[in-house]
C-alpha positions in Angstrom: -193.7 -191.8 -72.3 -191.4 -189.8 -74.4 -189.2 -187.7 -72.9 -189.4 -183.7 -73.7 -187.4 -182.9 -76.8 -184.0 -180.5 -76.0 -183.5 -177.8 -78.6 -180.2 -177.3 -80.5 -179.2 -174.6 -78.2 -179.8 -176.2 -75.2 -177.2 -178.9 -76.5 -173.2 -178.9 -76.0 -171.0 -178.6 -79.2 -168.4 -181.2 -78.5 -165.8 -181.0 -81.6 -164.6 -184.4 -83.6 -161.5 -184.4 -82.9 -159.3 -182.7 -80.1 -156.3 -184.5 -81.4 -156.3 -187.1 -78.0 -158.1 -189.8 -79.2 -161.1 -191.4 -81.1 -164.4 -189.9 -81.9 -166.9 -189.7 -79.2 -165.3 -192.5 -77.5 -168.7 -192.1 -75.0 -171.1 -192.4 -77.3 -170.9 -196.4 -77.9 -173.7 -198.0 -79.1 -175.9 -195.4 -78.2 -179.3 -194.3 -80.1 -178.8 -191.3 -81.1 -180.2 -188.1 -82.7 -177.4 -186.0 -84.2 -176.7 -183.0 -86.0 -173.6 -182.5 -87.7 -171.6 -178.9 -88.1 -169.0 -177.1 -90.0 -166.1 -175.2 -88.5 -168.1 -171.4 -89.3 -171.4 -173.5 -86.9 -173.8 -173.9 -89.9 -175.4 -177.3 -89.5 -174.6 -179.8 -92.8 -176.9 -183.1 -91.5 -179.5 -183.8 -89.5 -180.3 -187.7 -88.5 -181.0 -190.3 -86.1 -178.8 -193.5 -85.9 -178.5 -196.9 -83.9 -175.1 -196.3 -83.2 -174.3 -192.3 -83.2 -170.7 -193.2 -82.5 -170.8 -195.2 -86.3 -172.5 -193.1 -87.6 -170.5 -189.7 -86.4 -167.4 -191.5 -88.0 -169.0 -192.6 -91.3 -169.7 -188.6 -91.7 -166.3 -187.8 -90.5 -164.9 -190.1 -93.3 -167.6 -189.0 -96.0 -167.6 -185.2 -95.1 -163.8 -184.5 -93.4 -164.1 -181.2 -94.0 -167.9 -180.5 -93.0 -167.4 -182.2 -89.8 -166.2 -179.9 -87.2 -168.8 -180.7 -84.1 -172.3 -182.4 -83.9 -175.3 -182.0 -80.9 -176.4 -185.2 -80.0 -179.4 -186.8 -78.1 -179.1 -190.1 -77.0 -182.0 -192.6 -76.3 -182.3 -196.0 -74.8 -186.2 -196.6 -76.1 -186.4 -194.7 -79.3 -189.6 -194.0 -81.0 -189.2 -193.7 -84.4 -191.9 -190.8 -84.8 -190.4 -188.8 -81.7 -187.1 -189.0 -83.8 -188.4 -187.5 -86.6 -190.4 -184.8 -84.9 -187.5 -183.4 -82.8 -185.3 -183.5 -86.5 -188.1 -181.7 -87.7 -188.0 -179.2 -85.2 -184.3 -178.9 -85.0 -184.6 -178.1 -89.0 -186.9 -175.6 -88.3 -185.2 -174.0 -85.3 -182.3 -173.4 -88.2 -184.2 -172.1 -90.2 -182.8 -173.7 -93.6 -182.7 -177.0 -94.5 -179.1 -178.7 -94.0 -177.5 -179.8 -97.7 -177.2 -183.1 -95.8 -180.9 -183.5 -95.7 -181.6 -182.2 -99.1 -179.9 -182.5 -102.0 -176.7 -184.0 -100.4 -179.0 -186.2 -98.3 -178.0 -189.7 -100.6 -174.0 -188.7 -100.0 -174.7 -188.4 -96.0 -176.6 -191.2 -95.7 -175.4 -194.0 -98.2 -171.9 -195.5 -98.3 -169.5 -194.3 -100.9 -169.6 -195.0 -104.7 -166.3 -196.1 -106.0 -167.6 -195.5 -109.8 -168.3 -191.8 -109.0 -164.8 -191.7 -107.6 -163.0 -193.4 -110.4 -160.4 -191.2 -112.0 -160.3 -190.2 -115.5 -158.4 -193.0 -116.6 -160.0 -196.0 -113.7 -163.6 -195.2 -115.4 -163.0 -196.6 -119.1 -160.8 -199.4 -118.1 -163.3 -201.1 -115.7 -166.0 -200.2 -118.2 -164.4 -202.2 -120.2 -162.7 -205.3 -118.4 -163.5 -208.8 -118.3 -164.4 -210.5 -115.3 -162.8 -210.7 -112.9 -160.8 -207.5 -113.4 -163.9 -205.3 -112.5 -163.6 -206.0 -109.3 -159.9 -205.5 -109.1 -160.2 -202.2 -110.4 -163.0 -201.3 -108.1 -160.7 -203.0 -105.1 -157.5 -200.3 -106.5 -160.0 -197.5 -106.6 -161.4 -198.0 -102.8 -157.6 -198.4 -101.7 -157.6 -194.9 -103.7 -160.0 -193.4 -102.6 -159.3 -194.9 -98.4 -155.6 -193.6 -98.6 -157.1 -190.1 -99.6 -159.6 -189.9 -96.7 -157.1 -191.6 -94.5 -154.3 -189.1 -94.8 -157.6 -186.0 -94.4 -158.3 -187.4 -91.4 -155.1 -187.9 -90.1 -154.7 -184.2 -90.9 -157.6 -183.4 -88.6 -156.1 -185.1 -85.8 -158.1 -188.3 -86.2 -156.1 -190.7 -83.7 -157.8 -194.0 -83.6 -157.8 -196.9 -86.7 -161.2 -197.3 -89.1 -162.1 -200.4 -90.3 -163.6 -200.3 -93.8 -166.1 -203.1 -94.8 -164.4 -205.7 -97.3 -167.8 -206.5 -99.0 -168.8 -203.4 -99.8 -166.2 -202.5 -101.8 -166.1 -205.7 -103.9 -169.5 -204.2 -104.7 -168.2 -200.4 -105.6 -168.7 -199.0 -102.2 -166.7 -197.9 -99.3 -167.8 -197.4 -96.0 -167.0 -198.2 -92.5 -167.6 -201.5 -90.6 
């Protein structure tokens, strides 16, 4: 049996950060149903995760500045089609669809793209290298692009270290482990 689906407003508004520690340090593993807001309270993503904890901090480091507080449901049996009714619902009970569900939704969801975050001078010189040197460049641009988010989170009293996946950014992405 599914349990009865909590509105938005029935949920808590815990912030990111307080400036004591990590990111929902309790939420560990969980399955989760979030929904992720700005500082002014309008909601930015709607979503459901295997690890809301992982997830919350992959927004937090694609989105440091839309990420203020999230409402979160958390679920040992999920059912996939419950998920996506109560997001439904929780859409509607907004009234408007979140950017991070519509035409942001790739950006919330999918890990960075290094080649969209290539400066104006990165972009023609990995066009143009010769293996291996691609991937070098793409491995500069990630350490880039990680300092930047690095320093906005620090700035945002993010107080615990992020590991980013090695892989991925061999491949032109960066995203959390």
């Amino acid at each position: 049996m599914t349990p009865p689906a909590p509105t938005l407003a029935q949920l808590p508004l815990p912030f990111y950060t307080d400036g004591s520690g990590p990111v929902a340090p309790d939420r560990k593993g969980a399955i989760a149903l979030d929904a992720i807001f700005d500082a002014t309270g309008n909601a930015q993503y709607i979503g459901y995760f295997r690890n809301v904890r992982l997830s919350l901090l992959q927004h937090f480091v694609h989105f440091p500045h839309q990420c203020d507080g999230y409402k979160a449901i958390a679920l040992e049996r999920p059912d996939r089609p419950w998920l996506e009714m109560v997001k439904q619902r929780w859409i509607a009970e907004l009234g408007v669809v979140p950017l991070g569900n519509d035409c942001d939704r790739p950006q919330w969801e999918n890990a960075i793209d290094l080649k969209k975050q290539m400066t104006a001078a990165e972009r023609p010189a990995w066009a143009n290298a010769d293996p291996p040197t691609p991937s070098e460049l793409l491995k500069q641009a990630a350490q880039r692009v990680k300092a930047a988010i690095l320093e906005q989170l620090r700035q945002r009293s993010l107080q615990e270290p992020l590991l980013f996946g090695t892989k991925l950014k061999e491949s032109g992405r960066l995203d959390l482990k």
